[in-house]
GUVEX-660510 format. One line per field, with one value per residue: residue number from 0; x, y, z of N, C-alpha, C in turn. Coordinates in Angstrom, 1 decimal. Layout:
# GUVEX-660510
k: (NUM|...) .
n.c1: (X|...) .
n.c2: (Y|...) .
n.c3: (Z|...) .
ca.c1: (X|...) .
ca.c2: (Y|...) .
ca.c3: (Z|...) .
c.c1: (X|...) .
c.c2: (Y|...) .
c.c3: (Z|...) .
END
This chain:
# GUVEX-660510
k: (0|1|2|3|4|5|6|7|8|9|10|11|12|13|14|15|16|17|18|19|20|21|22|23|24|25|26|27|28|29|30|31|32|33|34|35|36|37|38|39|40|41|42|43|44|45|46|47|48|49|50|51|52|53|54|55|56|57|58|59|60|61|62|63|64|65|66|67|68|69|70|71|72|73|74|75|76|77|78|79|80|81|82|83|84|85|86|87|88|89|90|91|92|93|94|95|96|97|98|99|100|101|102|103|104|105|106|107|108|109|110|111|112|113|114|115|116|117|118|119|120|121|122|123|124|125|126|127|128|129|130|131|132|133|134|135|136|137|138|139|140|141|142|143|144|145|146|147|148|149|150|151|152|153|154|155|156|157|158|159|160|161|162|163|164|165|166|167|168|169|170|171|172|173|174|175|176|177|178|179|180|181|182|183|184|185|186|187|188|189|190|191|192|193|194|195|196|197|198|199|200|201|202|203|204|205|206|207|208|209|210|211|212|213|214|215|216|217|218|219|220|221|222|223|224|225|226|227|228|229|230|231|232|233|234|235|236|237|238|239|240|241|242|243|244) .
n.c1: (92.2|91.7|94.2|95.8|94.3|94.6|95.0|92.5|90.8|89.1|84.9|82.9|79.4|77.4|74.4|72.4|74.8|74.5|75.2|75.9|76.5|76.6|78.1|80.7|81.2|81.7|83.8|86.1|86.5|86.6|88.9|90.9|91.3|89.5|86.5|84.0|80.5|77.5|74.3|71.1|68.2|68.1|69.0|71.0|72.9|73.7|75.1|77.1|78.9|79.6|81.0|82.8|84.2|85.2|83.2|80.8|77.4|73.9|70.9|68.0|65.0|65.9|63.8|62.7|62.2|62.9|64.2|66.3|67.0|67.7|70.1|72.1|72.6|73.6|75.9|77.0|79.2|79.7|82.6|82.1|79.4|77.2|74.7|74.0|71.6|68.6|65.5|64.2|62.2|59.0|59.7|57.2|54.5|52.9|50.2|50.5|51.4|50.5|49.5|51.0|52.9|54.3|55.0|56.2|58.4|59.4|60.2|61.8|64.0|64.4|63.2|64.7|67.4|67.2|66.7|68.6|70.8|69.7|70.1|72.7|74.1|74.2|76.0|78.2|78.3|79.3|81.6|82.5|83.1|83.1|81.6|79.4|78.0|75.9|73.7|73.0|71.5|71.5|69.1|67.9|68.8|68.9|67.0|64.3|64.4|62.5|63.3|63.0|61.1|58.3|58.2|60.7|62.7|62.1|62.6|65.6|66.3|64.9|67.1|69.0|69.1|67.9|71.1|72.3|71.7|71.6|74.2|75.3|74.0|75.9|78.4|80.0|80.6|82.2|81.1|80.7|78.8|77.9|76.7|76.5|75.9|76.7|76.5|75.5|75.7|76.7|74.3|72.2|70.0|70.0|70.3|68.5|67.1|68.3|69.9|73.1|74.6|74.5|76.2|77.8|79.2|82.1|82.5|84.1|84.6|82.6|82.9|85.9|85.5|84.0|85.4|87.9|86.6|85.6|88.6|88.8|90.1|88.6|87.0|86.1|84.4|81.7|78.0|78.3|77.3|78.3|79.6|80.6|81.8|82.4|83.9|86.4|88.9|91.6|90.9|89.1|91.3|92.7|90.5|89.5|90.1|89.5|86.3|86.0|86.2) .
n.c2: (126.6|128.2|130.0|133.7|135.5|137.6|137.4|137.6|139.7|140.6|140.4|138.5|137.3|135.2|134.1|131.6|129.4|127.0|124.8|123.8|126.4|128.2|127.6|126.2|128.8|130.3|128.2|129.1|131.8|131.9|130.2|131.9|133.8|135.5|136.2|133.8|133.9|131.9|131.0|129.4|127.8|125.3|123.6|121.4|121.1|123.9|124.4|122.4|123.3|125.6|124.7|123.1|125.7|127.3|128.9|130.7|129.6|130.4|129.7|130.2|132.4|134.3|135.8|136.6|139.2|139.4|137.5|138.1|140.4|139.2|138.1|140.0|141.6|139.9|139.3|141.6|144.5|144.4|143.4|142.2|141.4|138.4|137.8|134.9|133.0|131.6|130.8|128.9|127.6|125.5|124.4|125.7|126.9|130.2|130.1|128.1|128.3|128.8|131.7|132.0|130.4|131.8|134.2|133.4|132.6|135.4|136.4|135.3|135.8|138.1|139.9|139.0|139.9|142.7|142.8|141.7|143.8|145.8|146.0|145.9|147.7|150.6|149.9|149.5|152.1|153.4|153.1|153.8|151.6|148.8|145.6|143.9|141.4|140.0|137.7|136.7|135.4|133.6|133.4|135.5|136.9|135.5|134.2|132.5|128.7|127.4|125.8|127.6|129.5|131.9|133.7|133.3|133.7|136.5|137.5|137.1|138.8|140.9|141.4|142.2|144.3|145.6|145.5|147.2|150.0|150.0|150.3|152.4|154.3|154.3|153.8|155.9|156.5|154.7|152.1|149.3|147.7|144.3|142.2|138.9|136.2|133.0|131.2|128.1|126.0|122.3|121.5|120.4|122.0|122.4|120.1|118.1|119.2|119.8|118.5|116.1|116.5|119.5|122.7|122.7|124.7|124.9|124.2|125.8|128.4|130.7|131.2|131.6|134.3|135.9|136.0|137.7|139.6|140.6|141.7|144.0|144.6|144.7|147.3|149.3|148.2|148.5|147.5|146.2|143.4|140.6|137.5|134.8|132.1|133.5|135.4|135.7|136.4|136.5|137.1|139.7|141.5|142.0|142.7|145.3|147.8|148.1|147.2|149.8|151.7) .
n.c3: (176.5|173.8|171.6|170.4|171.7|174.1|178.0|180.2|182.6|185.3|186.0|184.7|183.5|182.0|180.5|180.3|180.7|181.9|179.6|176.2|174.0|175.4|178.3|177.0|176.0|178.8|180.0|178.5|179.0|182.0|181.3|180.5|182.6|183.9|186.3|186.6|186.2|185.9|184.6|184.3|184.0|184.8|187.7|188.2|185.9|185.6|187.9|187.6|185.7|186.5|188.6|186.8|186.0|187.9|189.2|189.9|190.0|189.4|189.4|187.2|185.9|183.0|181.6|183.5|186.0|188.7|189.3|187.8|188.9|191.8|190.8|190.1|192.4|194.1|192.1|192.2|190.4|187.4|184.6|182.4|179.9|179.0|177.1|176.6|177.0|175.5|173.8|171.8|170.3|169.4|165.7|163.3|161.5|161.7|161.7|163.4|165.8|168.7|171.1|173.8|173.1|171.3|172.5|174.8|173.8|172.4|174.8|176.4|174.1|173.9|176.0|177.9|177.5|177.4|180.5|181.4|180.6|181.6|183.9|184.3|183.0|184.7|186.2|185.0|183.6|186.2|186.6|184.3|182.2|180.6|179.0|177.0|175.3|173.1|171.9|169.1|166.2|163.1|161.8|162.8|159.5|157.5|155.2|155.2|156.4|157.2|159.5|161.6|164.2|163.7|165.6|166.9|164.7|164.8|167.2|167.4|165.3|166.7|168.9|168.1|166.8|169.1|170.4|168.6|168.8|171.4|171.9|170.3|172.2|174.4|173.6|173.5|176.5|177.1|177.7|175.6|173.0|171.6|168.8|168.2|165.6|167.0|165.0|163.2|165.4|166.8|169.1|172.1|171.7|168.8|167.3|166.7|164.8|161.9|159.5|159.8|157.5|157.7|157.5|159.8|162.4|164.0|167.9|169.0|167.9|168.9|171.5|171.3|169.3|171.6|173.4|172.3|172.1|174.7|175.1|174.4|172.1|169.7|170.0|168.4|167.0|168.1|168.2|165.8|163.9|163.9|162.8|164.3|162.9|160.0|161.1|162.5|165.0|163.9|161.1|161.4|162.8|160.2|158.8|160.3|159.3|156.8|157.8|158.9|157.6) .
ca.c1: (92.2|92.9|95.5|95.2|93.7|95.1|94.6|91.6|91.0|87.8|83.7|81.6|78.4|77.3|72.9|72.7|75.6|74.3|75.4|75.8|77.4|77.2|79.1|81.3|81.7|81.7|84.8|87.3|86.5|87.5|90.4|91.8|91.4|88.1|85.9|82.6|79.2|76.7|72.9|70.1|66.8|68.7|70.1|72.5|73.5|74.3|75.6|78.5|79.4|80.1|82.4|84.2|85.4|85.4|82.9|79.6|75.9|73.1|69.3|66.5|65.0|66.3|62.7|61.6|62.6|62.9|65.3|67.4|67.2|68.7|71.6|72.7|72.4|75.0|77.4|77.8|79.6|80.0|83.1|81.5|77.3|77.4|73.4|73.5|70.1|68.1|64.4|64.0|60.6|59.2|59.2|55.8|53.9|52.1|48.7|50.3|52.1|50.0|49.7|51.7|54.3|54.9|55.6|57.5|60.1|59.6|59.9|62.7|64.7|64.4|63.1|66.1|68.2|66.7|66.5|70.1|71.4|69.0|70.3|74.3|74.5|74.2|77.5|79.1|78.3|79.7|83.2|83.0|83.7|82.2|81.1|77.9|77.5|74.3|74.2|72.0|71.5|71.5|67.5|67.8|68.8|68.5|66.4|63.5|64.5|61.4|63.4|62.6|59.5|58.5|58.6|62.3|63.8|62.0|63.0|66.8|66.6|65.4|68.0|70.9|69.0|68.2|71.9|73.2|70.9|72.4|75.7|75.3|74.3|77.1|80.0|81.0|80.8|83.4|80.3|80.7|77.5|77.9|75.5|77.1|75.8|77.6|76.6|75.1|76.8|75.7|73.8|70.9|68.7|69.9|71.1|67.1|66.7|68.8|71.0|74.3|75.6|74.6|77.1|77.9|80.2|83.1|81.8|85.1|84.3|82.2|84.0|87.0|85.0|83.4|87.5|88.2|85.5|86.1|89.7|88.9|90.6|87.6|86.4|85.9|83.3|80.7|77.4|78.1|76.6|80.0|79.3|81.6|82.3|82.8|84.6|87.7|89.9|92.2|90.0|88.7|92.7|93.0|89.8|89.2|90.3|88.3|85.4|85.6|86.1) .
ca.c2: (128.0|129.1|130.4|134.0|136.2|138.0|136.5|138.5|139.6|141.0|139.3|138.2|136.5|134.3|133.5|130.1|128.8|125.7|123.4|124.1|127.3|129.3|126.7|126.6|130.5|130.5|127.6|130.0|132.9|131.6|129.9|133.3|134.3|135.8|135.6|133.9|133.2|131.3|131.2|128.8|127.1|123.5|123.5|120.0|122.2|125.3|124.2|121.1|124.0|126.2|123.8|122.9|126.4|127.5|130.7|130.7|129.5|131.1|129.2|131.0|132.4|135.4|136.5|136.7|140.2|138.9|136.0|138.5|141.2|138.9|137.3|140.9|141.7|138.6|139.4|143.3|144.9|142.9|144.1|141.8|140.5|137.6|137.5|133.5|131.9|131.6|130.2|128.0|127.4|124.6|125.1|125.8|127.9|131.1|129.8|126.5|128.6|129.1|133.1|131.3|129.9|132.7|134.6|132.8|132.6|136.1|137.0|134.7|136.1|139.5|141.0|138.6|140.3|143.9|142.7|141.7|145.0|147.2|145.3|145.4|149.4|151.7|149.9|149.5|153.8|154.2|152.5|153.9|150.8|147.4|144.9|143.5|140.5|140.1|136.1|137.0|134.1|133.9|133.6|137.0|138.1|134.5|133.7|131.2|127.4|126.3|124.9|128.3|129.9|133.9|134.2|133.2|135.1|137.8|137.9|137.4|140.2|142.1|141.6|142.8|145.7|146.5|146.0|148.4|151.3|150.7|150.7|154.1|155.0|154.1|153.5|157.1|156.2|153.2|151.2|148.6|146.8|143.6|141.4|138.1|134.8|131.8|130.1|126.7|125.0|121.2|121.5|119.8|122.7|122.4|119.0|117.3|119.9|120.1|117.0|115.9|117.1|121.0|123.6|123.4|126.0|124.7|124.9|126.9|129.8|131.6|131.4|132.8|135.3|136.4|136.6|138.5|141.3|140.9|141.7|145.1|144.8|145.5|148.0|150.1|147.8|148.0|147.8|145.4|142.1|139.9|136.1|133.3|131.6|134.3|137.1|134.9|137.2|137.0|137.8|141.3|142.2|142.0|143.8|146.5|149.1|148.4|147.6|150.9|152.6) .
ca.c3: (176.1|172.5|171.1|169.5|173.0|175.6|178.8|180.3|183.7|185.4|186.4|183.8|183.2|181.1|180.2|179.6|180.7|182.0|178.4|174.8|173.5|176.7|179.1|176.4|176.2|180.0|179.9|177.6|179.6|182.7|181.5|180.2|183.6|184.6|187.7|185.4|187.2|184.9|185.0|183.7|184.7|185.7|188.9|187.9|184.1|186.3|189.4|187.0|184.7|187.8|189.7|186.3|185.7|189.6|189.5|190.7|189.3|189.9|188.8|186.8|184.1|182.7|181.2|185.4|186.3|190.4|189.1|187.3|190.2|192.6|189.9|189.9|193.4|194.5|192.0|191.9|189.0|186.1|183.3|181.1|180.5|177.5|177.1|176.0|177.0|174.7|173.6|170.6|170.3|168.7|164.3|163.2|160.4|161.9|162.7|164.1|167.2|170.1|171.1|174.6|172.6|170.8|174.1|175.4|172.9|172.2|176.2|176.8|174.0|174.2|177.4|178.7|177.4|178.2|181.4|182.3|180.3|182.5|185.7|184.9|182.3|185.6|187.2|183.9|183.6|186.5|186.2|183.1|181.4|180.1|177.2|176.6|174.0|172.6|171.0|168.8|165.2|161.6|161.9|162.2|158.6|156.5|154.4|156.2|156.2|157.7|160.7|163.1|164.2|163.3|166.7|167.0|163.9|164.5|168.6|167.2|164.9|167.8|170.1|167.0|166.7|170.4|170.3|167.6|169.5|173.0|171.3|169.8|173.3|175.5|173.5|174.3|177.7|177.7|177.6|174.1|173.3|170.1|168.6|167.5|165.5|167.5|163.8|163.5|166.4|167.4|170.4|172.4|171.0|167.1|166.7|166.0|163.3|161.3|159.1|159.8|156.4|157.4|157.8|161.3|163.2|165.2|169.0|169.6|167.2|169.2|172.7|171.3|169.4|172.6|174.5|171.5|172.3|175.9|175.5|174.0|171.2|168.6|170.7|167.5|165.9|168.7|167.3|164.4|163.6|163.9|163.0|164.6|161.9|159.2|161.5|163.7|165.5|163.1|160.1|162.1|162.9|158.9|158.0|160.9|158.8|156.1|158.1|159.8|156.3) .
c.c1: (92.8|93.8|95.1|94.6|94.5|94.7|93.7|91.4|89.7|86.6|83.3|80.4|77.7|75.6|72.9|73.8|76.0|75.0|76.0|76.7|77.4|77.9|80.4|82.1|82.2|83.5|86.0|87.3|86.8|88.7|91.5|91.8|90.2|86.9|84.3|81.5|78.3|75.3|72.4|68.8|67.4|69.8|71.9|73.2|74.1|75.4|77.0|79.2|80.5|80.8|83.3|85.0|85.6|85.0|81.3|78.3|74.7|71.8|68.2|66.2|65.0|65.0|61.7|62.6|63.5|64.2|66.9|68.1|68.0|70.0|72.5|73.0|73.2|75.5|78.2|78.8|80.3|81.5|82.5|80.2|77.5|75.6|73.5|72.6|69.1|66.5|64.0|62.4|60.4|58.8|57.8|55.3|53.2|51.5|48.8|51.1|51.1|50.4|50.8|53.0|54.9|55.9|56.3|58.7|60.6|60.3|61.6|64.6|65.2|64.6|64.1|67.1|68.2|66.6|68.0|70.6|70.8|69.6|72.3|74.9|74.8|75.2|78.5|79.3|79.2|80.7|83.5|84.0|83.2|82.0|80.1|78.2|76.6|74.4|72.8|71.4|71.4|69.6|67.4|67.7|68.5|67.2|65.4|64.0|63.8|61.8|63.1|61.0|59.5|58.8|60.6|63.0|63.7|62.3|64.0|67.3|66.1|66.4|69.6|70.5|68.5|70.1|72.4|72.4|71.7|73.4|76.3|75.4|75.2|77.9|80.8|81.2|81.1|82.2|80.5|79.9|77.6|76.9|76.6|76.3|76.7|77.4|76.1|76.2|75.9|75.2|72.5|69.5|68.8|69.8|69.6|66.7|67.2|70.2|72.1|74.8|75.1|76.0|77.3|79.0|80.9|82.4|83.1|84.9|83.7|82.6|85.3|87.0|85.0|84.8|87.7|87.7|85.9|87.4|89.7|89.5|89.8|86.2|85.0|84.7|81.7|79.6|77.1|77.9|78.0|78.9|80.8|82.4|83.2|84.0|85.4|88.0|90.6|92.0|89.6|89.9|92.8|91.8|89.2|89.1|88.9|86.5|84.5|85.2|84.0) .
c.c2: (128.1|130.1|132.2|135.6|137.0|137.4|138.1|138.6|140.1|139.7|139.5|137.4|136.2|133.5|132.1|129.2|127.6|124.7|124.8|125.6|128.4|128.6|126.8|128.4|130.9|130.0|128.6|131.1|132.7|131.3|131.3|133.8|135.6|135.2|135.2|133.5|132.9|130.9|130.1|128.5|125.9|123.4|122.6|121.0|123.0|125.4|123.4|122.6|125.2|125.6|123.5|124.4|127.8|128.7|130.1|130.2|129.4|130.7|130.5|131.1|133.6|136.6|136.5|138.5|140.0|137.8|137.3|140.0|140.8|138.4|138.6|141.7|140.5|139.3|140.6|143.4|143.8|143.8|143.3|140.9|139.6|137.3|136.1|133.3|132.4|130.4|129.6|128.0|126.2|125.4|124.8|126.9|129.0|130.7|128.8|127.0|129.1|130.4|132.7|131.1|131.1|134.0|134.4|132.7|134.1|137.1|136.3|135.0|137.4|140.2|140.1|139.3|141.8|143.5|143.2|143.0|145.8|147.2|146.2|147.1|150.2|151.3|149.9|151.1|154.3|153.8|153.1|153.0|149.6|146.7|144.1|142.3|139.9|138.2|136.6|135.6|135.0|134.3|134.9|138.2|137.1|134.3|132.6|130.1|126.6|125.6|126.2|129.1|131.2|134.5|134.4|133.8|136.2|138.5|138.1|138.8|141.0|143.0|142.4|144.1|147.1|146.6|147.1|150.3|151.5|150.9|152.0|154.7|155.1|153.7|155.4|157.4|155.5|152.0|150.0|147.7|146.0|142.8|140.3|136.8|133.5|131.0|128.6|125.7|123.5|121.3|120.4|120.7|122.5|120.9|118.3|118.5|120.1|118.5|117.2|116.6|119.0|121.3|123.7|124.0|124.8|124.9|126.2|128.4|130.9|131.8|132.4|134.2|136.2|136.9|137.4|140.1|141.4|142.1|143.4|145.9|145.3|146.0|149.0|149.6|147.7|148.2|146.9|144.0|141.4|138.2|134.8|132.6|132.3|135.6|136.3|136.2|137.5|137.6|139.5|141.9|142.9|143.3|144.8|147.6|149.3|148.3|148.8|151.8|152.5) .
c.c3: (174.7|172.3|170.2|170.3|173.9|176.6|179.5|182.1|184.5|186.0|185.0|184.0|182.1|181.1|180.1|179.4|181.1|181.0|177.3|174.9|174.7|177.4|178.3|176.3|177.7|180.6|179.4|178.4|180.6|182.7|180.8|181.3|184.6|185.4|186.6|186.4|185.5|185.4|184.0|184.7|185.1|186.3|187.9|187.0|185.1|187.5|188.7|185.9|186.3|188.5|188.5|186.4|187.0|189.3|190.1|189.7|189.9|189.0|188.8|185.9|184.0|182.1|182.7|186.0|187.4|189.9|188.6|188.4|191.3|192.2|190.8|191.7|194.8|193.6|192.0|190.9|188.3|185.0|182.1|180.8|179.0|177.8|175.9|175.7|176.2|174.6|172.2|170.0|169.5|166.6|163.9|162.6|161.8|162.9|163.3|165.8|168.1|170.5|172.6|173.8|172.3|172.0|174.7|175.1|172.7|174.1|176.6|175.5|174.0|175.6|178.1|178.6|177.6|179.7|182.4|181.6|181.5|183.7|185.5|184.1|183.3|186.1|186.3|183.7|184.7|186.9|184.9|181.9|181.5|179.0|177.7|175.2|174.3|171.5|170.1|167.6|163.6|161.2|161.9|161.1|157.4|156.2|154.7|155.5|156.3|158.7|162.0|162.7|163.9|164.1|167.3|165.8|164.0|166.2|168.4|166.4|165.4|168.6|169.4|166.7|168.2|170.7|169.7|168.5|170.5|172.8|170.9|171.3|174.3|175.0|174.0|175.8|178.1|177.7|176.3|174.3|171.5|170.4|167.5|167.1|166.0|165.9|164.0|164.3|167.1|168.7|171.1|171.8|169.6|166.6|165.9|165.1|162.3|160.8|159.5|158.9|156.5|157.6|159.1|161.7|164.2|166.3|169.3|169.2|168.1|170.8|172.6|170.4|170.9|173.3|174.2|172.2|174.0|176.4|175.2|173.1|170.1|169.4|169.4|166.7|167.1|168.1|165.9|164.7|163.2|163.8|163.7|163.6|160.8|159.8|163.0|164.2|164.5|162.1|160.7|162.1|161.4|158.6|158.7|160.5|157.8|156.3|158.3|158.7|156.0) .
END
């Protein structure tokens, strides 16, 4: 557990928390002290992440309506939804993506995350109270690299701006809805794209991001495009005001 957090208390869930930067996100959020259940497509991933940090895991795909119908339906009210999982797609010009592919990436990052909001908002409304993190990427506002597909920057800068909308709509009802880049973090999905000497993100960053927002301390910023890297805990304490200004 880092240093830096309140110790947190409540259910959460966690998209893709089979491996990589959700297991990770899933890890810190338990060990602060919350009940976590964790979702993917691979049993072994879902089921070894779920026994290290003693909560529950639940197999599927979050772009299946029925998969995500029953998640929510076992765990009943959630105080916190971390929409992880995520669709990579393979990189590829335009005309080189298959109208399939493109779907799928686009299906798997989006309407995932419309899905699990639709499923977990009506119990969060009526506790009047909840957080939502939205993982959303840098693909979303950079500048093409030529390592992601149109489909994938342009599904991520969906999901930061179906955030900032549902944010508007339910933060006056204790609801708080963020969109965060975890930042180039090594993973089984980044690592073959991208050289050793990039910029990569700490894996920690975005975990204790995520506690941070949990904890309800930057309640005030819901809505905004927070990166991992760029926007610590501590960094936000410092410039809240002037954010808000």
């Amino acid at each position: 557990m880092s240093a830096g957090v309140a110790a947190l208390s409540g259910h959460a869930l966690v998209t893709g928390g089979g491996r990589g930067s959700g297991a990770n996100i899933a890890r810190e959020l338990a060990a602060r002290g919350m009940d976590v259940a964790v979702t993917g497509r691979t049993r072994e991933q879902v089921e070894s992440t779920a026994r290290e940090i003693g909560g529950r895991g639940l197999v599927g795909d979050v772009s299946r309506a029925e998969d995500v119908a029953a998640w929510f339906a076992e765990l009943g009210p959630l105080d916190l939804l971390v929409n992880n999982a995520g669709v990579a797609g393979a990189a590829a010009g335009f005309l080189d993506q298959t109208p399939d592919a493109g779907r799928r990436v686009l299906e798997g990052n989006l309407k995932g995350v419309f899905l699990c909001c639709r499923a977990a908002v009506p119990g969060m409304l009526e506790r009047r109270g909840g957080r939502i993190v939205n993982v959303s990427s840098g693909s979303a506002y950079l500048p093409s690299s030529g390592t992601a597909s149109t489909s994938y920057g342009s599904s991520k800068a969906a999901v930061h701006r179906f955030s900032e909308l549902l944010a508007t709509q339910l933060a006056p009802q204790g609801v708080f809805v963020f969109s965060i880049s975890p930042g180039l973090v090594r993973t089984a999905m980044t690592e073959d794209h991208f050289p050793d000497d990039a910029p990569w993100t700490p894996p920690e960053c975005a975990p204790r991001l995520v506690a941070a927002l949990a904890s309800g301390e930057f309640d005030a910023l819901a809505g905004r495009y927070l990166h991992a890297a760029h926007d610590p805990p501590a960094a936000l304490r410092r410039r809240i005001g002037a954010l808000l200004a």
